[in-house]
Every structure is written in structure tokens, then in C-alpha cells.
C-alpha positions as CSV (number, residue, x, y, z in Angstrom):
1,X,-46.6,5.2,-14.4
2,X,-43.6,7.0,-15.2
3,X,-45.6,10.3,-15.6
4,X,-46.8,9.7,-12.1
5,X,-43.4,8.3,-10.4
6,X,-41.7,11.6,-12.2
7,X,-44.6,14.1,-10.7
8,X,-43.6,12.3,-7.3
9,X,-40.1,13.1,-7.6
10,X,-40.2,16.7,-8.8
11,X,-42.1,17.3,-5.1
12,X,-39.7,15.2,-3.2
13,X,-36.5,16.7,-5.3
14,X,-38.1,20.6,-4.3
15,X,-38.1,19.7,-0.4
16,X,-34.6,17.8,-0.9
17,X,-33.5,21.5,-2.5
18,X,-35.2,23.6,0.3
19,X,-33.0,21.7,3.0
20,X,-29.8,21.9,0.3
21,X,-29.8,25.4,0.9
22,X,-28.9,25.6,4.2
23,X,-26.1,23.0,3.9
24,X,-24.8,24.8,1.0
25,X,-23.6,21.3,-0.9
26,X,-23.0,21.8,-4.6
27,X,-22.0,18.2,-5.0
28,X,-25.7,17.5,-3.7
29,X,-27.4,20.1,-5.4
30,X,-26.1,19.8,-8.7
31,X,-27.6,16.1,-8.1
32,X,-30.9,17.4,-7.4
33,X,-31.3,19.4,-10.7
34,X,-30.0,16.9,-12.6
35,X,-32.4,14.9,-11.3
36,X,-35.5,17.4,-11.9
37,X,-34.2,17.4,-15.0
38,X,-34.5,14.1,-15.7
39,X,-38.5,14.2,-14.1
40,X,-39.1,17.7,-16.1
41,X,-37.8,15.2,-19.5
42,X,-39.9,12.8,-18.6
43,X,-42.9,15.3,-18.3
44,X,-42.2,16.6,-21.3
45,X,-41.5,19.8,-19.9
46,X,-38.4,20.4,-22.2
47,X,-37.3,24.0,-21.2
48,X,-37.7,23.3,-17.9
49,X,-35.6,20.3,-17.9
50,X,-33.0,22.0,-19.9
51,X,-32.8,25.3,-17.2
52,X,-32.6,22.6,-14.4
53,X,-29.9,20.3,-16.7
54,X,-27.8,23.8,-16.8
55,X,-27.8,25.0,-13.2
56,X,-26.8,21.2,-12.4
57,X,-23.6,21.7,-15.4
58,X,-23.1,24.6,-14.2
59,X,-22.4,23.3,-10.6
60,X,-21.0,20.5,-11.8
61,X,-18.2,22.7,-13.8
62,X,-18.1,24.9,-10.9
63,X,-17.1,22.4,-8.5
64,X,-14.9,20.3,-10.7
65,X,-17.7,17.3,-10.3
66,X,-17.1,15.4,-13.4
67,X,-19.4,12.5,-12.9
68,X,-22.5,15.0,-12.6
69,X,-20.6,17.2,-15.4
70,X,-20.7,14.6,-17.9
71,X,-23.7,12.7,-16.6
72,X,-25.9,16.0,-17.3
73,X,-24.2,16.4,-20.9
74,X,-25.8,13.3,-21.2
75,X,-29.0,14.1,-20.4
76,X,-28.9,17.3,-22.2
77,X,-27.9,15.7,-25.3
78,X,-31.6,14.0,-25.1
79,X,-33.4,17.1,-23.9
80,X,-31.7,19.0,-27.3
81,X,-33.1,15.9,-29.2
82,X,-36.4,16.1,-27.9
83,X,-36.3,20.1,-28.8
84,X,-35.5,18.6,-32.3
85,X,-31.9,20.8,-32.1
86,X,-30.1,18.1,-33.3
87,X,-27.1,20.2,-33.6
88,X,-26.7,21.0,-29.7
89,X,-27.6,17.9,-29.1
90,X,-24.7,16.2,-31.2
91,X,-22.1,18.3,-29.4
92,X,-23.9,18.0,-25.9
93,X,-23.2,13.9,-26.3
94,X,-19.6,14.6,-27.5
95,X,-19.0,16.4,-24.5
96,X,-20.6,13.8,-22.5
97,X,-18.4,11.0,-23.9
98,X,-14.9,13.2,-24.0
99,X,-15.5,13.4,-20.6
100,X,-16.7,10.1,-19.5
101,X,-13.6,9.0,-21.4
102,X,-11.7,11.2,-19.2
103,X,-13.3,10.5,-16.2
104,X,-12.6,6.4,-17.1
105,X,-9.1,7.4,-17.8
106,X,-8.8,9.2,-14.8
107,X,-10.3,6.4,-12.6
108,X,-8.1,3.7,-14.7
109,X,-4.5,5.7,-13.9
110,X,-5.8,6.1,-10.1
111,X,-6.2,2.2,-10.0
112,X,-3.2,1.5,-11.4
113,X,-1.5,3.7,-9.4
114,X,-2.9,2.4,-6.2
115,X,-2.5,-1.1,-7.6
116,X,1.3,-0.5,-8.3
117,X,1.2,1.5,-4.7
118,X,0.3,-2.3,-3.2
119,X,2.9,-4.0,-5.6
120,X,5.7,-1.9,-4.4
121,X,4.1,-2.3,-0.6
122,X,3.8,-6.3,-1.2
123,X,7.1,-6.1,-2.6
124,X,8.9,-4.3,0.2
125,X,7.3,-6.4,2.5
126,X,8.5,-9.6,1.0
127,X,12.2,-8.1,0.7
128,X,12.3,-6.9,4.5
129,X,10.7,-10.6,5.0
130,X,13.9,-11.9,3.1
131,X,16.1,-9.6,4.7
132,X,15.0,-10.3,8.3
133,X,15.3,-13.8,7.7
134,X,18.7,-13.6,6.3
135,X,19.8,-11.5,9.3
136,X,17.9,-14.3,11.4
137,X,19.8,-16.6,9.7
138,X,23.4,-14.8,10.1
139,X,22.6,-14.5,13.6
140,X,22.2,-18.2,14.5
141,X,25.5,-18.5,12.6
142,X,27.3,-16.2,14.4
143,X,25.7,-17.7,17.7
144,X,26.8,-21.1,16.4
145,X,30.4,-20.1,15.5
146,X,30.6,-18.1,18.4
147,X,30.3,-21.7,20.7
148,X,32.0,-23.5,18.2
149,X,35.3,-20.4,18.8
150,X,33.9,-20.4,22.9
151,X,34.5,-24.7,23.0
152,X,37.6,-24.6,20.8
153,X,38.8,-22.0,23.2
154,X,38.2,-24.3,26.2
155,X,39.8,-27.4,24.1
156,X,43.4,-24.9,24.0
157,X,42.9,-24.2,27.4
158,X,42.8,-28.0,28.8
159,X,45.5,-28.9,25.9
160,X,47.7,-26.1,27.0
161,X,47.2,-27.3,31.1
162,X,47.5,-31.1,29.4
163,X,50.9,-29.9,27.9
164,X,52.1,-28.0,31.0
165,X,51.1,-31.0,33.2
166,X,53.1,-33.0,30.9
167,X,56.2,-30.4,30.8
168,X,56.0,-30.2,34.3
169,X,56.1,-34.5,35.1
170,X,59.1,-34.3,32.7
171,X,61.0,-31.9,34.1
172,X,60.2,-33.8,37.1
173,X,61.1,-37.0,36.4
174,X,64.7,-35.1,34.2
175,X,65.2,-34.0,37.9
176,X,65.4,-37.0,39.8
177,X,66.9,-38.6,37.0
178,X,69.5,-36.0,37.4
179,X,69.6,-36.5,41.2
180,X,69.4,-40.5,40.4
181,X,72.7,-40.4,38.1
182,X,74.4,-37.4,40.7
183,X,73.9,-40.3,43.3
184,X,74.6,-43.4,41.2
185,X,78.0,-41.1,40.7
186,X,78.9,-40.6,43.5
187,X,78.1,-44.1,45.3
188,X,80.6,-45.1,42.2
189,X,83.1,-43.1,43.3
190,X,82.7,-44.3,46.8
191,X,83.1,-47.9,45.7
192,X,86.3,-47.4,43.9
């Protein structure tokens, strides 16, 4: 079944190549040999798997495609192991794993730096929250202190009329007195 499944794929891989070339895609390329190389290791076609394995590095390292680049060291590693050159094969799987290890590392950093890029967003979203409703706050305390300074202003102004009204009846009521005694004096004189 696989034998079969793998003939099937090397046809469908050599049309997926034949439109490849006129997009010019070495991301999608280098995935297309890597894959007839996989079908060729299947088939037992060694060689053949190992030229399609290295166009597919080669891509890979071109283009700065690390998954494919250590994904095809990977696969390499077996085709080597099949060819019974154990020693290839040994530094073929080192190669994959340095740079799956690099690849996680890479991956790990971007994570955490997108995770702490959310943090710091959260983070400045909950202090502007805080701010604003500080500055909320401070503002219905300036509204309420400005009535409280607006009605105390209104309380001087009726206590100062009060205290006028009442400066003005006593001055009043000093004046007729003063008329009152002027009169009381002289109707005394009169009578003696």
C-alpha cells in the first residue's frame, strides 16, 4: 500500500513542480522535493531520494526556511542509514536536531516576547483604566467642591446683605433715637 500511495505521489508531486516553476516559490518547492524524497525513500530509490533531499536543503538553506532545512536533515539522516553510511547519517540527525532545537528556541523567545508584548499591553491598559478613573474621580471632586465654594459664596452674599440690612435698621433706629432725644431736649427746655 505504501509502495502504491508513494508511486501516486511522485506523479502528483512532478505536476505540483511543473506549475512551481512558473511561480518561482522556493518555500513551496523545497516542499515538493522533500516530499519526493520521502516517496523515492519509500521506493527504495535511495539516490534518488537523497538528490531530491539535497535540492530541497539546498532551498531550504537558500531561503533561510528552517523548518524544511531541518525537516530534510531529518530525512536525510534515514536515507544515509538506508545507504548503510552510518557516518553521514549520524551528523545528518545532529544537524537536524541542532536545528530543531533552534528552531523551538526561536519559536519559544517569539512567544514569550509576544506574550510579554500583551502583558505590557494588558498592563498599560489597566493603569490608563486606573488613571482615567482617578481623573474621573478628581473631577467629580472638583465639581463637588466647586458647588460646595459656588453655595458658600451665595451664603456670604445673603449674610453680608443680612448684616447690611441690619447695619442699615440700626443706623436707622440710632437716628431717630437721635432725633427722639434732640426733641425730648428741646421740649425740656421749653417746659423750664
Amino acid at each position: 500500500q505504501d509502495y502504491e500511495d508513494a508511486k501516486k505521489a511522485l506523479k502528483h508531486l512532478a505536476v505540483a513542480n511543473s506549475y512551481l516553476e512558473e511561480v518561482e516559490s522556493a518555500y513551496l518547492s523545497g516542499i515538493v522535493f522533500y516530499y519526493q524524497a520521502q516517496a523515492n525513500l519509500v521506493l527504495k530509490r535511495y539516490n534518488k531520494a537523497k538528490q531530491e533531499a539535497q535540492k530541497a536543503l539546498e532551498l531550504a538553506k537558500n531561503n533561510d526556511i528552517k523548518k524544511t532545512e531541518y525537516e530534510t536533515y531529518r530525512i536525510l539522516a534515514t536515507i544515509y542509514d538506508s545507504l548503510h553510511d552510518y557516518r553521514h547519517s549520524l551528523e545528518a540527525f545532529q544537524r537536524h536536531t541542532e536545528l530543531k532545537e533552534q528552531v523551538l528556541n526561536e519559536e519559544t523567545n517569539k512567544l514569550v516576547q509576544e506574550l510579554n508584548k500583551r502583558y505590557q499591553t494588558k498592563e498599560k491598559e489597566r493603569l490608563l483604566q486606573l488613571r482615567n478613573s482617578q481623573i474621573k474621580r478628581q473631577e467629580a471632586e472638583n465639581k463637588q467642591q466647586r458647588l460646595f465654594i459656588f453655595a458658600m459664596g451665595i451664603v456670604v452674599v445673603f449674610v453680608i446683605v443680612f448684616i447690611g440690612l441690619i447695619f442699615r435698621q440700626y443706623r436707622q433706629k440710632k437716628k431717630a433715637n437721635e432725633e427722639l432725644a434732640a426733641k425730648n431736649h428741646l421740649i425740656t427746655e421749653q417746659k423750664q
